[in-house]
N, C-alpha and C positions, 0 to 999 in steps of 0.2 A: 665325712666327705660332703660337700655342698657341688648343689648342684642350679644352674640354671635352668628354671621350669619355662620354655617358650608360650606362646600362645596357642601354637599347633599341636604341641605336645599335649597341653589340656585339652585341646578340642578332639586329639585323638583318644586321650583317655576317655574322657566322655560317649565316646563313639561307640564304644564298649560295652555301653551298659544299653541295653534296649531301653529301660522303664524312664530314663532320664530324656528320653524325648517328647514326652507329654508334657502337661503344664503344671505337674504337683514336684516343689521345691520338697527333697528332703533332707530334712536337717532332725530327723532325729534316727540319727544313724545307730547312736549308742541304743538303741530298742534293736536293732537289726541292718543291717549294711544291704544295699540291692546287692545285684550279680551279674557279672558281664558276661556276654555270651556265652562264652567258652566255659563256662561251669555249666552255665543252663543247655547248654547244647551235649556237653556230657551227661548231664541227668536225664535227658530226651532219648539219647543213642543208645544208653543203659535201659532202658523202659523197653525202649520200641525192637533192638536188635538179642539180648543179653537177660533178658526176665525170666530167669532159673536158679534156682539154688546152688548154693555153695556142696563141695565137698562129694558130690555123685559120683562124679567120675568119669564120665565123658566130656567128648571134648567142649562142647558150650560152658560145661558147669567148671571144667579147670579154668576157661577163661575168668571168668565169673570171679572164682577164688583169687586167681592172678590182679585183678582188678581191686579185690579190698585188700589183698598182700599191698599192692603197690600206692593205694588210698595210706597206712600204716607206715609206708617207708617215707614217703615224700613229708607225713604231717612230724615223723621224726626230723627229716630234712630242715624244714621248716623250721622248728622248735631249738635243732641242734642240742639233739636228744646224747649222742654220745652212744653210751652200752645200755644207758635207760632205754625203757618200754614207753608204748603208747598206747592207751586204751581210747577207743572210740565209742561212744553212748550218745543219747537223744538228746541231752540237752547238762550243761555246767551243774546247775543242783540236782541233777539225777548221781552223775557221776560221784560228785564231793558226799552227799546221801550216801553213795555205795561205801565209799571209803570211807568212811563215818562209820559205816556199820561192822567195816572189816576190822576195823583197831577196836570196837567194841569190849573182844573177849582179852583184851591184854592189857586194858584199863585196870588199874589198881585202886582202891582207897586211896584217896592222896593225892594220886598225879594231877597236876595241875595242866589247863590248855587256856593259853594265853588267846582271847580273841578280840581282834581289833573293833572297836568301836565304829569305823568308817565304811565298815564292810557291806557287801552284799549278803542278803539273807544265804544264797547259796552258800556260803564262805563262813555264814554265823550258825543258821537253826540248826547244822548236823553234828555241832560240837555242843552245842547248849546241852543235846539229848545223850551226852555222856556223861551228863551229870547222874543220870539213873543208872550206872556202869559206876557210878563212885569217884570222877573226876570234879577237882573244883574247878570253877570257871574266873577265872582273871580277865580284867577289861583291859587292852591299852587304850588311854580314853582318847577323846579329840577334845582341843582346847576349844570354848565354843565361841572364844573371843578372834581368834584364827584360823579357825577350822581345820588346825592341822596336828600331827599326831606327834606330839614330841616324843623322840629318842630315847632322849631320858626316861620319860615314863616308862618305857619299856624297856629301859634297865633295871630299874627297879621290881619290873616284874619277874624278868628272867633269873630263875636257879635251878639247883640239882634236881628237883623236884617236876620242870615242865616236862611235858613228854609233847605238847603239839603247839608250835605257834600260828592262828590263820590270820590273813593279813591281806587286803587288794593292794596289788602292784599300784592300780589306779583306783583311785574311788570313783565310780561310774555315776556319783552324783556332784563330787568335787573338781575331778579332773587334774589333781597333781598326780607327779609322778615319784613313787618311793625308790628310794636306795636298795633295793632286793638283794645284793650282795651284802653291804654292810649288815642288813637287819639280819639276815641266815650266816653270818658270821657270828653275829651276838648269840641267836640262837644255836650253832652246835658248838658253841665253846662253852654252857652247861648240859651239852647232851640231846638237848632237843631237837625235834623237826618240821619245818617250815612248810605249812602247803600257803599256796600263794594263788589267789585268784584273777586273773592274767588277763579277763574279758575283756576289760575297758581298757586295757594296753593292745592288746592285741591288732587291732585293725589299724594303726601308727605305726609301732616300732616296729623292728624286728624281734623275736623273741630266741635268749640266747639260755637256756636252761643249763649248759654246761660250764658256759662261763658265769654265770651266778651262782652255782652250788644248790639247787637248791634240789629238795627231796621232791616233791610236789608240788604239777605246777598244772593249771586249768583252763581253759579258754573257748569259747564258742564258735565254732567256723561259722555260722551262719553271720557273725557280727563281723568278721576278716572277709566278704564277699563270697563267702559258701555255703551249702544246704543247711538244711538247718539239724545240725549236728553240734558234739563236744568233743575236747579231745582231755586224755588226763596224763600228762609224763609224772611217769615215778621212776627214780634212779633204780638200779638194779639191787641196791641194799637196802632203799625202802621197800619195795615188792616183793622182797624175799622174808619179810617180815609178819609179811600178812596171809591168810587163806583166803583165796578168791573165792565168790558166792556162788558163780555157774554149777553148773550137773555135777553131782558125786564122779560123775566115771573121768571124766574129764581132769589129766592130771595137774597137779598142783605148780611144776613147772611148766605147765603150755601157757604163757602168759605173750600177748595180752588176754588170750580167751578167756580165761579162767575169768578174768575180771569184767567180762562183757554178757551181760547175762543177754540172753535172743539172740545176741550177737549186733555188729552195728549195720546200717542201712545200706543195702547195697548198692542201691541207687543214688545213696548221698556219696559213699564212697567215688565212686566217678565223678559225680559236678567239685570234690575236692580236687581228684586228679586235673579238673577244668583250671583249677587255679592255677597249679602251675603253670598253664598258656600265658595266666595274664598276667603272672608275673615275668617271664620270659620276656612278653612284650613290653612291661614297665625298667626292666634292663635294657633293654636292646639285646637281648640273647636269641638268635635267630632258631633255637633249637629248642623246646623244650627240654628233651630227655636230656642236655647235658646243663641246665640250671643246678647251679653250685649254691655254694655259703654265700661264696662273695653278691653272685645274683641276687640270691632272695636280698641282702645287704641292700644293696642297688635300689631294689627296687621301693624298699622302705624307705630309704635315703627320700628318695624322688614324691612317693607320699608326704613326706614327714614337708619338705619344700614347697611342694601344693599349701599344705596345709596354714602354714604358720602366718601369711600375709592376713588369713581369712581370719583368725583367731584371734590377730593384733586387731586388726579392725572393729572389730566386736565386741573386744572387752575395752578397747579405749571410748567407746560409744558409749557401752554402758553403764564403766567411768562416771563418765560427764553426767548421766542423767540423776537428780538431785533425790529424785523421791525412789532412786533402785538401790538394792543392796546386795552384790554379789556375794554367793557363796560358794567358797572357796577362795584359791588362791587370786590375785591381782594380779600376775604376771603374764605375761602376752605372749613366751618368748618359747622355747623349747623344753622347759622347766615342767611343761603343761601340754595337756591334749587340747583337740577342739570341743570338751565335752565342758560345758560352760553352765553355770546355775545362777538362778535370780530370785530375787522376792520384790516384790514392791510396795509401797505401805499404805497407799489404799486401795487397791484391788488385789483380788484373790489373785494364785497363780491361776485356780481355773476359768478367771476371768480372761488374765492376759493371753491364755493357750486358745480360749473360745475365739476370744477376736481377732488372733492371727489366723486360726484354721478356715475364717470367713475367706482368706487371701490365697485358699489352695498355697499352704505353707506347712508342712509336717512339722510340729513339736511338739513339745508335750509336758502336762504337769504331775507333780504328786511327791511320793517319796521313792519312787525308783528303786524302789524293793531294798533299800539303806531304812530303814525303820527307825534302826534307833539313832543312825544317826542324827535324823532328824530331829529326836527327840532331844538331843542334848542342844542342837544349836538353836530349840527353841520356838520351831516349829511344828503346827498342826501337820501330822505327817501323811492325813487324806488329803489336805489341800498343799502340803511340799513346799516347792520349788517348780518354776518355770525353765526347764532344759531346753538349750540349743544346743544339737551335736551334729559337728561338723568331720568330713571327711576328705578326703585326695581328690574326689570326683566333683566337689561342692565347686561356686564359683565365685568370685568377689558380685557380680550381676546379681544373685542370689542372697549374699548378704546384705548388699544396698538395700536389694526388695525386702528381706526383711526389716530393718533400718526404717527404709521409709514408710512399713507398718506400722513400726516401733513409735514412731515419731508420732503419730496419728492416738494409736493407746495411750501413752505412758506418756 
């Protein structure tokens, strides 16, 4: 569905965000996305009215529990969880950590775990350390002449033998977007199962966990306009696989507890609840409480249409410029997020980040927690890549001004 984004519809999205009325441009969203009121004003109303524990027993404290139950349902809503579970924790490598540790005791001599080369360390260092568990580690590499992850290759990888493939939907340093069905198609037609690290997709599309099949799937609310929280879907045949790490007494089917060790933040749990306002509002759904599939769709749709003029704009700029050499994909179009990378060949990236931050401009340089990626495509990976990442809230004003930074550095 396409949609026409007005000028007033942008100014009213904008309106949304308190922080966006100051004079600091942020375009490095993919570190952390702001938050429009209505999360932030749920995280205030949770503090200041609702500051008591879960599970006591009177009436404050059911509300309380009512409040991270209904946190748990909406981030299934969102995800389009199905009969799967949703575990909530502090942050994407806390969670994928856990679950890392939880396949630990079922690791065989032998089994192999396929892990993408393009990955986030979250997505990479917690399968590495199955290697002391007796798992080999398999690379799907990234070509370093295209920066992209051939298929092939990862057929080649797949047989009887894998037990885990990890994999980012988005590389949060490259910015395309994988096939997530096909590749958890290849993966359980030898057995295997796919955890997929969903961060850098997440704040764009919608996320459809049931319509892609997949076992496991991760993403950070605080990068989707929420606290700064994680969420982890596992299907109901993946979880049933595993022993969660919480308390002994705590039984083995209470899940997602089992798998939430402390349990998750209560107060974050409400500024998620906040999201659904503002997704309601980026539908036109006049009701929160009755924000469906098709809404959250909606309101992705209307994101994703924000997004795309700012992104053409940017990479056709960057295009042109003789002495830049994007990394990642070329493509402007929908194929791709706004999460955009550069090198240029005689200054450092932390030259080109230094001399934009002089323009009250947020970006940022390095290796963006991709390590090795970096190291394949040939890069010092302290000094990176120069990232712009762009969002539904950003503005075409915004990327002129940065442009006519550009113009000025590079």
């Amino acid at each position: 569905m396409t949609q026409n984004v007005t000028d007033a519809k942008r100014q009213a999205i904008r309106d949304q965000f308190p922080s966006l009325a100051g004079d600091v441009v942020y375009l490095e969203n993919a570190g952390g996305s702001q938050a429009p009121r209505s999360v932030i004003d749920g995280v205030t109303r949770y503090m200041r009215e609702n500051y008591v524990q879960l599970g006591a027993g009177y009436a404050l404290s059911q509300k309380c529990t009512q409040i991270v139950d209904e946190a748990h349902a909406f981030v299934a809503q969102l995800m389009n969880a199905g009969d799967g579970h949703v575990a909530l924790g502090s942050s994407t490598t806390a969670l994928l950590t856990m679950l890392s540790d939880c396949y630990r005791p079922l690791i065989k001599p032998g089994d192999e775990i396929i892990v993408a080369e393009s990955g986030h360390e979250a997505n990479v260092g917690p399968w590495k350390k199955l290697q002391a568990a007796g798992a080999e580690l398999k690379w799907w590499r990234v070509d370093p002449q295209t920066s992209a992850s051939p298929i092939e290759g990862l057929a080649e990888l797949l047989n009887p033998k894998t037990r885990l493939l990890a994999f980012p939907h988005v590389s949060n340093l490259l910015g395309d977007i994988e096939d997530v069905a096909q590749i958890t198609r290849m993966a359980h037609a030898v057995g295997a199962k796919v955890v997929v690290d969903g961060v850098a997709y997440a704040p764009h599309r919608a996320i459809d966990v049931s319509g892609w099949n997949v076992d496991w799937y991760a993403y950070s609310t605080y990068k989707v306009y929420g606290p700064h929280m994680a969420a982890l879907y596992g299907s109901r045949e993946a979880f049933s696989e595993l022993s969660g790490p919480n308390h002994f007494f705590i039984p083995e089917d209470e899940i997602p507890y089992k798998f939430e060790l402390g349990g998750p933040s209560h107060e974050g749990c409400a500024g998620i609840l906040g999201l659904a306002e503002y997704l309601a509002f980026l539908a036109d759904v006049d009701d929160p409480a009755t924000l469906d599939r098709a809404g959250i769709e909606s309101a992705f749709d209307l994101m994703t249409q924000c997004e795309l003029p700012l992104q053409a704009r940017l990479v056709s700029y960057l295009e042109d410029l003789p002495r830049v050499r994007i990394i990642g994909p070329h493509e402007d179009d929908a194929s791709r997020v706004g999460t955009i990378s550069f090198v240029h060949e005689t200054q450092s990236s932390r030259e080109v980040t230094e001399g934009v931050d002089k323009s009250n401009i947020a970006i940022r340089y390095g290796h963006m927690y991709a390590y090795h990626l970096c190291e394949v495509m040939g890069l010092e990976p302290e000094d990176g890549v120069v990232r712009v990442s762009l969002v539904h809230y950003n503005t075409m004003d915004e990327i002129d001004r940065l442009i006519e930074v550009f113009d000025a550095l590079l």
